[in-house]
GUMARGU-115220 format. One record per atom (N, C-alpha, C, CB): residue number from 1; residue in three letters; atom name; x negated, y negated, z. Coordinates in pm, whole numbers, m for minus. Glycine has a CB too. Layout:
N
ATOM;i;aa;at;u;v;w
ATOM;NUM;ALA;CA;X;Y;Z .
...
//
This chain:
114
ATOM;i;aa;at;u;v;w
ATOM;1;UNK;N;m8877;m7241;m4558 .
ATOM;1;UNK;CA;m8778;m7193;m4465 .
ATOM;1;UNK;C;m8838;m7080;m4382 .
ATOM;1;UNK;CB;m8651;m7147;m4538 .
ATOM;2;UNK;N;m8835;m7099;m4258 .
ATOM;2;UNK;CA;m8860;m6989;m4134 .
ATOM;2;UNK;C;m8790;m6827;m4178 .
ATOM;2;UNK;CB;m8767;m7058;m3970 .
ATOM;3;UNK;N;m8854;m6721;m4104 .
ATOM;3;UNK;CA;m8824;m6628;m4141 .
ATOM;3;UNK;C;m8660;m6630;m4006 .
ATOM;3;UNK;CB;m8968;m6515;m4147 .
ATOM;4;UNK;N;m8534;m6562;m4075 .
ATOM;4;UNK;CA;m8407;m6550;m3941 .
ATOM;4;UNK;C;m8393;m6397;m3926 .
ATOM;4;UNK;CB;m8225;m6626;m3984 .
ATOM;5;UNK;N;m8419;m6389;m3838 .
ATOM;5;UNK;CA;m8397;m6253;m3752 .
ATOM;5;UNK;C;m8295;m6189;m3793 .
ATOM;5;UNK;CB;m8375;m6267;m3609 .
ATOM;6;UNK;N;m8343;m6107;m3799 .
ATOM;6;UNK;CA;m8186;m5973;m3827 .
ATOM;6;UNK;C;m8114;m5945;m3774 .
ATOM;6;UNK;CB;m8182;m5852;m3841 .
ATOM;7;UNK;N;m8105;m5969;m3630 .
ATOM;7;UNK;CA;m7987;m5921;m3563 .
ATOM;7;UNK;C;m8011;m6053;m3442 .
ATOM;7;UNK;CB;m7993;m5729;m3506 .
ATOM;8;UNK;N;m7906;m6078;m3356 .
ATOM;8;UNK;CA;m7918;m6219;m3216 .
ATOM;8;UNK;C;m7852;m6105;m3125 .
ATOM;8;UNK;CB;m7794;m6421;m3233 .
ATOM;9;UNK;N;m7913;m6092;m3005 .
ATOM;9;UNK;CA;m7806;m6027;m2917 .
ATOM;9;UNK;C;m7840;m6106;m2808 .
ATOM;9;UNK;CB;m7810;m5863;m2889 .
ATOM;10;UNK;N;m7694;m6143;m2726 .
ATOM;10;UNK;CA;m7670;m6221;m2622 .
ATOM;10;UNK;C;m7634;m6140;m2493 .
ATOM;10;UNK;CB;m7568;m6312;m2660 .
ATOM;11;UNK;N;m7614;m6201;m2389 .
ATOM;11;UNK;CA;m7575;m6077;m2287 .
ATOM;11;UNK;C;m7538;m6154;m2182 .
ATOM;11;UNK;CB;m7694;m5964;m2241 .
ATOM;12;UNK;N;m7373;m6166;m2167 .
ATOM;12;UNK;CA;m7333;m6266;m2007 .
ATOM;12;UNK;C;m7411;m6244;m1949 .
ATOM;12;UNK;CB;m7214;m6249;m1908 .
ATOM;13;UNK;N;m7423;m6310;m1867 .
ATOM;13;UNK;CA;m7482;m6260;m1718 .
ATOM;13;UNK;C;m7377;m6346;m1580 .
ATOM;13;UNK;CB;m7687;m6324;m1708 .
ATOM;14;UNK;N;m7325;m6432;m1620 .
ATOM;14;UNK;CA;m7240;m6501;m1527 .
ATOM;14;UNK;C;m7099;m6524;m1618 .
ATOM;14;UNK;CB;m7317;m6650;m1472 .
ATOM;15;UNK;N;m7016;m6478;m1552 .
ATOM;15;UNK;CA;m6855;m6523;m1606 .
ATOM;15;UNK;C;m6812;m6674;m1545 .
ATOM;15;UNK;CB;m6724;m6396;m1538 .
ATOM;16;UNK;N;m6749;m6750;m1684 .
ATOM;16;UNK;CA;m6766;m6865;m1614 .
ATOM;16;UNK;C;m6619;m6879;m1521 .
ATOM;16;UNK;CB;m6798;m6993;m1725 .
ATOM;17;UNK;N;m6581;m6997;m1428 .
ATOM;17;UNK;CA;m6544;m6967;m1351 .
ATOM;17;UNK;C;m6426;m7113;m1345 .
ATOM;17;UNK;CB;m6653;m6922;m1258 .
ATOM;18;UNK;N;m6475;m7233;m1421 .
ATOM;18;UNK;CA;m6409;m7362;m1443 .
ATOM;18;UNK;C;m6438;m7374;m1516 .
ATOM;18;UNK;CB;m6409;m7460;m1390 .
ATOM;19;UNK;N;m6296;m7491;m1576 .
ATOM;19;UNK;CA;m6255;m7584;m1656 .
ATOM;19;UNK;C;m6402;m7609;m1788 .
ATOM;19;UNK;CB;m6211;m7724;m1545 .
ATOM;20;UNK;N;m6489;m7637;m1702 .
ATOM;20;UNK;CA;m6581;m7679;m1778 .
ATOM;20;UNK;C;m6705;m7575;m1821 .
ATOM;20;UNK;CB;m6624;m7790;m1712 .
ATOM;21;UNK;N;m6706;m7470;m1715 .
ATOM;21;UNK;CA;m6783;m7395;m1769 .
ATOM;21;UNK;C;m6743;m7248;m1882 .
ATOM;21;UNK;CB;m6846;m7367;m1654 .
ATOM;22;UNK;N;m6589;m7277;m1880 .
ATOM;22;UNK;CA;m6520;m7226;m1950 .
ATOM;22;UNK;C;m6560;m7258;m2100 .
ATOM;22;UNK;CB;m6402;m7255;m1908 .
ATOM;23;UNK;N;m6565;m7378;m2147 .
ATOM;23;UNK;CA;m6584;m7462;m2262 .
ATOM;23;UNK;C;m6787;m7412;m2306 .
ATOM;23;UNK;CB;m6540;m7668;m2199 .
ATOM;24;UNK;N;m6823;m7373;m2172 .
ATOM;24;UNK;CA;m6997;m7323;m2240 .
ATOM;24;UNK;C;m6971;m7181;m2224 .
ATOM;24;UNK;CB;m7171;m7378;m2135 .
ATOM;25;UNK;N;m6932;m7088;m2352 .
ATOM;25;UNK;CA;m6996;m6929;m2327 .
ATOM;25;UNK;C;m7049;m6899;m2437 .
ATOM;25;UNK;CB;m6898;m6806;m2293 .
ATOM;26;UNK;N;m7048;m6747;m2492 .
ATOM;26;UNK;CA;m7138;m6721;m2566 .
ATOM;26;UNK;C;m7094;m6798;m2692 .
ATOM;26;UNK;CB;m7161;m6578;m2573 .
ATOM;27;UNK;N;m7175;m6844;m2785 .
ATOM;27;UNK;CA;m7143;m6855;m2950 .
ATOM;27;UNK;C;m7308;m6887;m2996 .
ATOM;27;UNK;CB;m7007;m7012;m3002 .
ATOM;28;UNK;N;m7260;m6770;m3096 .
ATOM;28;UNK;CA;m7356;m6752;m3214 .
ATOM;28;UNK;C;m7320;m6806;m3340 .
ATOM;28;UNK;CB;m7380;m6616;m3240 .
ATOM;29;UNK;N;m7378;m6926;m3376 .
ATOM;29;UNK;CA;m7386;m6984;m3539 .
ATOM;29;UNK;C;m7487;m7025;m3564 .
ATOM;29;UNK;CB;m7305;m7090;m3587 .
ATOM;30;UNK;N;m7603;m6944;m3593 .
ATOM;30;UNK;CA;m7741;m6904;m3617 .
ATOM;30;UNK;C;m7754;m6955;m3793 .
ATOM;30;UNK;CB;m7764;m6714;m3579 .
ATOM;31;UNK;N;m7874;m6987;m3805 .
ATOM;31;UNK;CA;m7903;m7047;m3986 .
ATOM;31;UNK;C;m7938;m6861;m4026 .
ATOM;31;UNK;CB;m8111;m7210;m4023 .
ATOM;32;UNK;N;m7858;m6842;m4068 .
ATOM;32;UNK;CA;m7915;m6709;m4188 .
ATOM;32;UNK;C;m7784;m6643;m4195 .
ATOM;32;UNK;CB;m8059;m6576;m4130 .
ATOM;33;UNK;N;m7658;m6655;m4071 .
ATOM;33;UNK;CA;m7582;m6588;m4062 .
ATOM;33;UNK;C;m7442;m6611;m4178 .
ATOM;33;UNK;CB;m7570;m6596;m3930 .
ATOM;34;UNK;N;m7337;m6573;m4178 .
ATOM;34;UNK;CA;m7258;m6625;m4304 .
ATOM;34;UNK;C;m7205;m6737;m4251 .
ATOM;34;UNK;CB;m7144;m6529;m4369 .
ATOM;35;UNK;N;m7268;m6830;m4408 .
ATOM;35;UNK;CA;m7263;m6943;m4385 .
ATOM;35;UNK;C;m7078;m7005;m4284 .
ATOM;35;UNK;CB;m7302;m6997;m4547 .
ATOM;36;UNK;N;m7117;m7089;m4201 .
ATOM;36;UNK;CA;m7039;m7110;m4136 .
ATOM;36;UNK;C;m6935;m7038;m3998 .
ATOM;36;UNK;CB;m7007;m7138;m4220 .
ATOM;37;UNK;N;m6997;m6926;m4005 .
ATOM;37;UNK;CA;m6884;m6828;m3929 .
ATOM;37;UNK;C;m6958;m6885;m3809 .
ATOM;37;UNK;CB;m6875;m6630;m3956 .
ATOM;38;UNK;N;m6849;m6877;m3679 .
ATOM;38;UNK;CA;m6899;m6866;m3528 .
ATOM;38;UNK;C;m6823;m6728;m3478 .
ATOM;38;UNK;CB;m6852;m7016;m3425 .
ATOM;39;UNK;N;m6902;m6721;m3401 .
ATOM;39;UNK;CA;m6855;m6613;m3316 .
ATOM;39;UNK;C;m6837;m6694;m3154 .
ATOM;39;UNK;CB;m6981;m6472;m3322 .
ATOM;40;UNK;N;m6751;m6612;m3075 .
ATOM;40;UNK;CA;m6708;m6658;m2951 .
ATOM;40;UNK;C;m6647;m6552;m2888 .
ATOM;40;UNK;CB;m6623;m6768;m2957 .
ATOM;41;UNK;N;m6739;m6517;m2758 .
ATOM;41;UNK;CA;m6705;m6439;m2666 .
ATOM;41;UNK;C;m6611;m6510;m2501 .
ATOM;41;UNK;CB;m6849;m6374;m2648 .
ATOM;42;UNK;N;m6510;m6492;m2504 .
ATOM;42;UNK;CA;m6449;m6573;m2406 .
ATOM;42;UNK;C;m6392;m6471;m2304 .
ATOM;42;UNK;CB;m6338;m6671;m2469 .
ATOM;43;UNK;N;m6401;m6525;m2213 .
ATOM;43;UNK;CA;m6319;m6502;m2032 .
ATOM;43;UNK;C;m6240;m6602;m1990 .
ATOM;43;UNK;CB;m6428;m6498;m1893 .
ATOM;44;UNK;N;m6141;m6590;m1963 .
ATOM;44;UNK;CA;m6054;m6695;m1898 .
ATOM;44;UNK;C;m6003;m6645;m1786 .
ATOM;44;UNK;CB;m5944;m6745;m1979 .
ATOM;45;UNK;N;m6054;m6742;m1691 .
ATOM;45;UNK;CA;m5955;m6643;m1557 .
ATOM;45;UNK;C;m5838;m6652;m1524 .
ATOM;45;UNK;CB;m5988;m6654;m1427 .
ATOM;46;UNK;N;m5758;m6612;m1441 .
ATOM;46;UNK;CA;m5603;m6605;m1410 .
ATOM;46;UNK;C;m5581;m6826;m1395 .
ATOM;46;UNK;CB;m5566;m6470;m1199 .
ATOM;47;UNK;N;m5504;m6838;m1403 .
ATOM;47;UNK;CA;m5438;m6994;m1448 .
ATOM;47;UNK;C;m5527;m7075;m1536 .
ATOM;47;UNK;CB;m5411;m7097;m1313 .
ATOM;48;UNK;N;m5590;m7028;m1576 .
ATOM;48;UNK;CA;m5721;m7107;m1698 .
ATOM;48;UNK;C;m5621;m7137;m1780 .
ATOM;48;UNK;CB;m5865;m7002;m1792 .
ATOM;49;UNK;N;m5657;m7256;m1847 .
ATOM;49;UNK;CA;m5547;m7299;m2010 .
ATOM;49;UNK;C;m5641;m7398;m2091 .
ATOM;49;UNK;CB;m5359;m7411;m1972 .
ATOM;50;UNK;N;m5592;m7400;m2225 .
ATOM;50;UNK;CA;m5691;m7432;m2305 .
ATOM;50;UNK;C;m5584;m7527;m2374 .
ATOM;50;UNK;CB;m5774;m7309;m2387 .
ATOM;51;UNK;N;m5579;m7690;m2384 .
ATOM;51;UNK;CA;m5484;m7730;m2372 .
ATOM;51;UNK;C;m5410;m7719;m2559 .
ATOM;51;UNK;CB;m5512;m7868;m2288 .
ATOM;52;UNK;N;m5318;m7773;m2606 .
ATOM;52;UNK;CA;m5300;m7771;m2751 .
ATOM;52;UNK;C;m5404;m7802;m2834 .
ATOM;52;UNK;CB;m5205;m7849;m2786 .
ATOM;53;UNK;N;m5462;m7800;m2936 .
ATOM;53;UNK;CA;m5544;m7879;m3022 .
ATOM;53;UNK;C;m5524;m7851;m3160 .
ATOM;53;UNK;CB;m5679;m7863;m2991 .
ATOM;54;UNK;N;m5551;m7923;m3271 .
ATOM;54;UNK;CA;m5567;m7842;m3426 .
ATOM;54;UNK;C;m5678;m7865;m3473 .
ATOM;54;UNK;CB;m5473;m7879;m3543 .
ATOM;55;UNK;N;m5777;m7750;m3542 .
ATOM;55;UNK;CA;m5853;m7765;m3624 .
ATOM;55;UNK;C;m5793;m7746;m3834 .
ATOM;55;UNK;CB;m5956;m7663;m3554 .
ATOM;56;UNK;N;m5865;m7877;m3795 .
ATOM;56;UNK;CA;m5820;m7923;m3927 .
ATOM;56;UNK;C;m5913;m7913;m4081 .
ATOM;56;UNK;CB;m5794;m8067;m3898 .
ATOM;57;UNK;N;m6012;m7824;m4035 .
ATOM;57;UNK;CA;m6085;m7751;m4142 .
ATOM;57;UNK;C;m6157;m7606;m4095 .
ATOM;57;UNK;CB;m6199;m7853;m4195 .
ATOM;58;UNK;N;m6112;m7543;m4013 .
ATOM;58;UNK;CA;m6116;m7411;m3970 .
ATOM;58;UNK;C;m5988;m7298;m3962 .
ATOM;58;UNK;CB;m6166;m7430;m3851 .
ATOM;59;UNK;N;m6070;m7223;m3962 .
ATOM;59;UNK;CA;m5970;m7118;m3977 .
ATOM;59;UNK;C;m6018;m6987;m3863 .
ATOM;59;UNK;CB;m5968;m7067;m4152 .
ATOM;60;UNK;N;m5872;m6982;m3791 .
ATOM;60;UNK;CA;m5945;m6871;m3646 .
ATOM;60;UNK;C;m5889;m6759;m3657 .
ATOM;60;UNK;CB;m5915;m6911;m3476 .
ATOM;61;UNK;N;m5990;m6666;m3565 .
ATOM;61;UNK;CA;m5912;m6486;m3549 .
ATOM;61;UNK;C;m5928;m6481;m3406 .
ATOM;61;UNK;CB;m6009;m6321;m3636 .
ATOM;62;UNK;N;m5834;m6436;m3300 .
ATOM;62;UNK;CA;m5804;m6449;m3176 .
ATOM;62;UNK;C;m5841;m6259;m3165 .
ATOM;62;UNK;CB;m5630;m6530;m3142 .
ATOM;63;UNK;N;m5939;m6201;m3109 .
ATOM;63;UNK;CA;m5889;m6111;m3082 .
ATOM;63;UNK;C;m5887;m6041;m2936 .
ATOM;63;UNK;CB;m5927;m6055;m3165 .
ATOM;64;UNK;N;m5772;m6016;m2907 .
ATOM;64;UNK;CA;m5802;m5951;m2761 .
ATOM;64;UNK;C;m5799;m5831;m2692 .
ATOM;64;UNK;CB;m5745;m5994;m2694 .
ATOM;65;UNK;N;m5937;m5842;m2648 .
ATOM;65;UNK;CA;m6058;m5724;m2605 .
ATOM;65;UNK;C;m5930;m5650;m2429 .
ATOM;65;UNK;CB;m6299;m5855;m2536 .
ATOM;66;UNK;N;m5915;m5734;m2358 .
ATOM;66;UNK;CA;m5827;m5658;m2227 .
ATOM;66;UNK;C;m5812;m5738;m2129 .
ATOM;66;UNK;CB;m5889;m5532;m2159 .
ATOM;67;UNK;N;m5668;m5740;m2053 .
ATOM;67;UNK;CA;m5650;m5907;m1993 .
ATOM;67;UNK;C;m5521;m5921;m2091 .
ATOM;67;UNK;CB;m5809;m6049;m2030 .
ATOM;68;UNK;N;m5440;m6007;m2013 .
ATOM;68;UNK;CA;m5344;m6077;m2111 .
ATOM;68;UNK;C;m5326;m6201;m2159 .
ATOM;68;UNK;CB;m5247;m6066;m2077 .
ATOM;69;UNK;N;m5260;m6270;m2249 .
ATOM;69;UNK;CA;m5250;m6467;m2264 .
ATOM;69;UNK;C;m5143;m6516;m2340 .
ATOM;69;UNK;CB;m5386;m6548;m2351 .
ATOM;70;UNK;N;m5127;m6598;m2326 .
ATOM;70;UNK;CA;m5041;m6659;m2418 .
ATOM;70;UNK;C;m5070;m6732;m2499 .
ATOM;70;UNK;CB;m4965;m6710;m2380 .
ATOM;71;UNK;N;m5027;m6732;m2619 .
ATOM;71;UNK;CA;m5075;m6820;m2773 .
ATOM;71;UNK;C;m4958;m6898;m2797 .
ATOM;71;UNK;CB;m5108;m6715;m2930 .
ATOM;72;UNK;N;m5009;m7042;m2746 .
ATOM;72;UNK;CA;m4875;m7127;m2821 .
ATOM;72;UNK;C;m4932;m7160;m2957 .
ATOM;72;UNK;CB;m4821;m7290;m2736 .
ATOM;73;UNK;N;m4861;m7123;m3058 .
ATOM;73;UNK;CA;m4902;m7145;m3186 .
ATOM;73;UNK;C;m4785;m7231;m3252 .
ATOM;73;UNK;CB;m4933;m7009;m3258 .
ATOM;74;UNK;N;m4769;m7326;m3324 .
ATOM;74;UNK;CA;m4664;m7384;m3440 .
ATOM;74;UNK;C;m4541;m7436;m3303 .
ATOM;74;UNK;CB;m4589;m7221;m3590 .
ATOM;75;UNK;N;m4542;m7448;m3176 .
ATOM;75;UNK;CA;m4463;m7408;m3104 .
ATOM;75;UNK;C;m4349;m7288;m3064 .
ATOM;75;UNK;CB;m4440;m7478;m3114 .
ATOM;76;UNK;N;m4444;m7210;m3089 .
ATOM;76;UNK;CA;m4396;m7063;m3046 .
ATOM;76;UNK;C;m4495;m7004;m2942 .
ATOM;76;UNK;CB;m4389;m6957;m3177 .
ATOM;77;UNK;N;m4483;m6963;m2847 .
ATOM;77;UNK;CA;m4522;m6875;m2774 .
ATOM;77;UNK;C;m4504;m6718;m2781 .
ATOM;77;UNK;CB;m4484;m6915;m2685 .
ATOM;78;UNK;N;m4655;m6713;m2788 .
ATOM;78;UNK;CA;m4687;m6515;m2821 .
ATOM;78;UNK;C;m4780;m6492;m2726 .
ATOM;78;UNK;CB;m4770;m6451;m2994 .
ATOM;79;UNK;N;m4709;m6372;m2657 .
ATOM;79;UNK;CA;m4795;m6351;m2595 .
ATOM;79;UNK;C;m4884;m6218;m2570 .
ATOM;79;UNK;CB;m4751;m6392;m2517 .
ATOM;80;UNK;N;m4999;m6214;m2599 .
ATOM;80;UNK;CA;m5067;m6095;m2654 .
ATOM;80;UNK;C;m5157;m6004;m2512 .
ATOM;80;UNK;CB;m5185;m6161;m2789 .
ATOM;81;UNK;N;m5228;m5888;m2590 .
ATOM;81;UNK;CA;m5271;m5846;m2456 .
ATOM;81;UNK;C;m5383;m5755;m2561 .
ATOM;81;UNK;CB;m5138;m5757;m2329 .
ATOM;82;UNK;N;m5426;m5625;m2523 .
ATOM;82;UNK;CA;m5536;m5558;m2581 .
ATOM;82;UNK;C;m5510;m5515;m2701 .
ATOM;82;UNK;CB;m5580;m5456;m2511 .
ATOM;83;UNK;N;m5579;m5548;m2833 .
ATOM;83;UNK;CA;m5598;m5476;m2941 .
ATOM;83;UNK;C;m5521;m5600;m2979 .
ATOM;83;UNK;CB;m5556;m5316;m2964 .
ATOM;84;UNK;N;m5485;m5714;m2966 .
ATOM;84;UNK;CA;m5388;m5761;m3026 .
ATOM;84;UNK;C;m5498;m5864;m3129 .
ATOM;84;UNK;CB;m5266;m5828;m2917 .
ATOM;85;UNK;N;m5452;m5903;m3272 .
ATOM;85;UNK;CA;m5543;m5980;m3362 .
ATOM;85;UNK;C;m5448;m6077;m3352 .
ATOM;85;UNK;CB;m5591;m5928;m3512 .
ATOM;86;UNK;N;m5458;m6233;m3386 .
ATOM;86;UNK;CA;m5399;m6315;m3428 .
ATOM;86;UNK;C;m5486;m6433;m3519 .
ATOM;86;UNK;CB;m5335;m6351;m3319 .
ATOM;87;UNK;N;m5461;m6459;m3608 .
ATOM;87;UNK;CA;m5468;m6548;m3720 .
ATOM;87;UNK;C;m5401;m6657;m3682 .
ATOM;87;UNK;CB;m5419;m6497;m3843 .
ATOM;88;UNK;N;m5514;m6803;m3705 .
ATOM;88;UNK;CA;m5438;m6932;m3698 .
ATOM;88;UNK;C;m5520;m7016;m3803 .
ATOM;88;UNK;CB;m5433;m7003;m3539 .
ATOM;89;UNK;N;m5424;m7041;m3916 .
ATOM;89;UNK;CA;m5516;m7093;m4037 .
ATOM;89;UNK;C;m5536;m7252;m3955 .
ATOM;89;UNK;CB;m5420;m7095;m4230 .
ATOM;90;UNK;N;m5591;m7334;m4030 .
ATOM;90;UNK;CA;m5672;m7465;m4049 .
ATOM;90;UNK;C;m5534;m7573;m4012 .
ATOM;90;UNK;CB;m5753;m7482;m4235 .
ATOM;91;UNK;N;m5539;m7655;m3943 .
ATOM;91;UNK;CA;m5447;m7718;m3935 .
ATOM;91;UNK;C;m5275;m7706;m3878 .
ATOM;91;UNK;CB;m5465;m7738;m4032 .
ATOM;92;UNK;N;m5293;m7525;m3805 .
ATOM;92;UNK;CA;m5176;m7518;m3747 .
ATOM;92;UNK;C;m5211;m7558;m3583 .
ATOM;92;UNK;CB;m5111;m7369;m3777 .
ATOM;93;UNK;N;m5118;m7609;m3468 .
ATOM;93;UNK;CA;m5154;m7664;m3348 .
ATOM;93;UNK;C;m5132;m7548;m3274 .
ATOM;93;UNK;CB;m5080;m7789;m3303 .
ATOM;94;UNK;N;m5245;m7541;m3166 .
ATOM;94;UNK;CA;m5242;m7393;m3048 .
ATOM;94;UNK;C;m5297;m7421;m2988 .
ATOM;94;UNK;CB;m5282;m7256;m3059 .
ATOM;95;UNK;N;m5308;m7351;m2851 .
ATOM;95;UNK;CA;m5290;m7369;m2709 .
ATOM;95;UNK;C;m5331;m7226;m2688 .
ATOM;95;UNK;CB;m5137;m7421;m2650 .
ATOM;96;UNK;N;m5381;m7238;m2544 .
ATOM;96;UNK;CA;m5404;m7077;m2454 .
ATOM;96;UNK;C;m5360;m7105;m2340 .
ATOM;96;UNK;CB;m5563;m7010;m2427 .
ATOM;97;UNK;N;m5366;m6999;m2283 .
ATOM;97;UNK;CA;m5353;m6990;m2099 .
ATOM;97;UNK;C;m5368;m6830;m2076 .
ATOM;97;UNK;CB;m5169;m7053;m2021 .
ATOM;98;UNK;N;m5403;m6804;m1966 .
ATOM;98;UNK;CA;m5408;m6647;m1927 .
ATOM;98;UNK;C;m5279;m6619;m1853 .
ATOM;98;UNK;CB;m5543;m6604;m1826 .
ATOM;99;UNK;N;m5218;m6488;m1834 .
ATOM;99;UNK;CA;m5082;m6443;m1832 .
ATOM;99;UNK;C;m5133;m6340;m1717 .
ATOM;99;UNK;CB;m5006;m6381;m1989 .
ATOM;100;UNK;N;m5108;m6354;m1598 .
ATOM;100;UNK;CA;m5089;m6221;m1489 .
ATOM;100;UNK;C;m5223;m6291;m1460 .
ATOM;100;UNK;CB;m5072;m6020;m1539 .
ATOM;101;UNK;N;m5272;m6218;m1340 .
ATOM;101;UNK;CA;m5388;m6213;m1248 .
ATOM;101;UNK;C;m5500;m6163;m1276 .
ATOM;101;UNK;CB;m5365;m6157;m1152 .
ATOM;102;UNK;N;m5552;m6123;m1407 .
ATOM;102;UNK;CA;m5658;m6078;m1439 .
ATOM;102;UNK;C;m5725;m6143;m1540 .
ATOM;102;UNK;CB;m5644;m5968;m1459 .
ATOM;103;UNK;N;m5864;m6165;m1553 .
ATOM;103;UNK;CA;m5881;m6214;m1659 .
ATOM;103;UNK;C;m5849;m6174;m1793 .
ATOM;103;UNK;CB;m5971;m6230;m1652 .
ATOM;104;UNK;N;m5880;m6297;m1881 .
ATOM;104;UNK;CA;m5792;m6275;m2088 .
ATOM;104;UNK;C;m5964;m6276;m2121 .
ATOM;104;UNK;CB;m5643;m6488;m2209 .
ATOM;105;UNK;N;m6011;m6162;m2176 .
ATOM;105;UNK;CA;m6128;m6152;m2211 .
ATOM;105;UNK;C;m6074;m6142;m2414 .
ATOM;105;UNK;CB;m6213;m6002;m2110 .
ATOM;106;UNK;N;m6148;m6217;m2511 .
ATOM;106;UNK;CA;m6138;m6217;m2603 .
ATOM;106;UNK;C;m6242;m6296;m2704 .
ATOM;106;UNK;CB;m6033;m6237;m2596 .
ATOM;107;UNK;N;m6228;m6247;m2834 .
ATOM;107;UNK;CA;m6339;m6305;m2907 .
ATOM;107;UNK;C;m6277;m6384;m3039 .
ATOM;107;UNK;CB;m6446;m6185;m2949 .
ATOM;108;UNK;N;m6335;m6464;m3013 .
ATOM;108;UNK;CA;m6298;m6637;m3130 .
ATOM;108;UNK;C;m6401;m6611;m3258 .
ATOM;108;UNK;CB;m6369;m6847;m3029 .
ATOM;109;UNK;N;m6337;m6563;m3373 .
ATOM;109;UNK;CA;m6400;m6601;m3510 .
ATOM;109;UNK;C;m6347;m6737;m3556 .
ATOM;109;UNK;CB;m6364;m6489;m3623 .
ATOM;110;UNK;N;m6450;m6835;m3600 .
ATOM;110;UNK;CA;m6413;m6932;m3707 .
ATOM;110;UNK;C;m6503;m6960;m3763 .
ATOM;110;UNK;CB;m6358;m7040;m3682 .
ATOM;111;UNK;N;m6420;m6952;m3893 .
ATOM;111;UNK;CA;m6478;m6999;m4039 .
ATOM;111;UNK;C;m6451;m7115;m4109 .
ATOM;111;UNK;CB;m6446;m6916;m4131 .
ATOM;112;UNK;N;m6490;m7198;m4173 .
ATOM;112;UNK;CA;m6429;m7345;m4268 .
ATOM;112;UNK;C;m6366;m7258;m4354 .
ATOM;112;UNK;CB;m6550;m7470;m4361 .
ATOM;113;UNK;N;m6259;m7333;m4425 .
ATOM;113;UNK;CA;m6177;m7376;m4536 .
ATOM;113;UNK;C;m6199;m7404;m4603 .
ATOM;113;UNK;CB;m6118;m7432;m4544 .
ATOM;114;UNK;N;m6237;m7339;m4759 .
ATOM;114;UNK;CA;m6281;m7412;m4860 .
ATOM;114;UNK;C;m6218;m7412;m4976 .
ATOM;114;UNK;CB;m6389;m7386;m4881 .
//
């Protein structure tokens, strides 16, 4: 086994801007790191939406960095803004969208279910 670096540092350089380049930003799930975790640095700009989906062996932490959004979760709508954490275990259904005219800047932990 290769030697894994001690630390990965990434660094935007372009905010993405569509649909699709929305779906490529930062994530780190590097071999040495704990097993399974991703990390996810996200921007969404003003009418961006991320449509419903469930992961059905993950487990997520929503947290948001500044910018506002809405979390349809279980069919409830929450809608969060800076400092806000949210938890969505493995198998519950959620949705995004950004809320007001500024971008929803936030970071996506997921881990498996075991």
């Amino acid at each position: 086994m290769g030697t894994v670096p001690r630390y990965t540092y990434r660094r935007l350089t372009k905010l993405p801007s569509t649909a699709d380049e929305l779906r490529r930003h930062t994530v780190l799930n590097l071999p040495g790191m704990l097993h399974g975790l991703s990390f996810e640095h996200m921007v969404m700009r003003p009418g961006a939406a991320v449509p419903i989906s469930v992961e059905d062996d993950t487990g997520i932490v929503v947290f948001t960095i500044s910018g506002r959004g809405v979390m349809l979760l279980d069919g409830d709508r929450i809608e969060v803004s800076a400092n806000d954490l949210v938890h969505i275990p493995a198998g519950v259904p959620y949705g995004l969208q950004t809320l007001g005219g500024t971008d929803w800047v936030y970071v996506v932990l997921q881990a498996p279910t075991e």
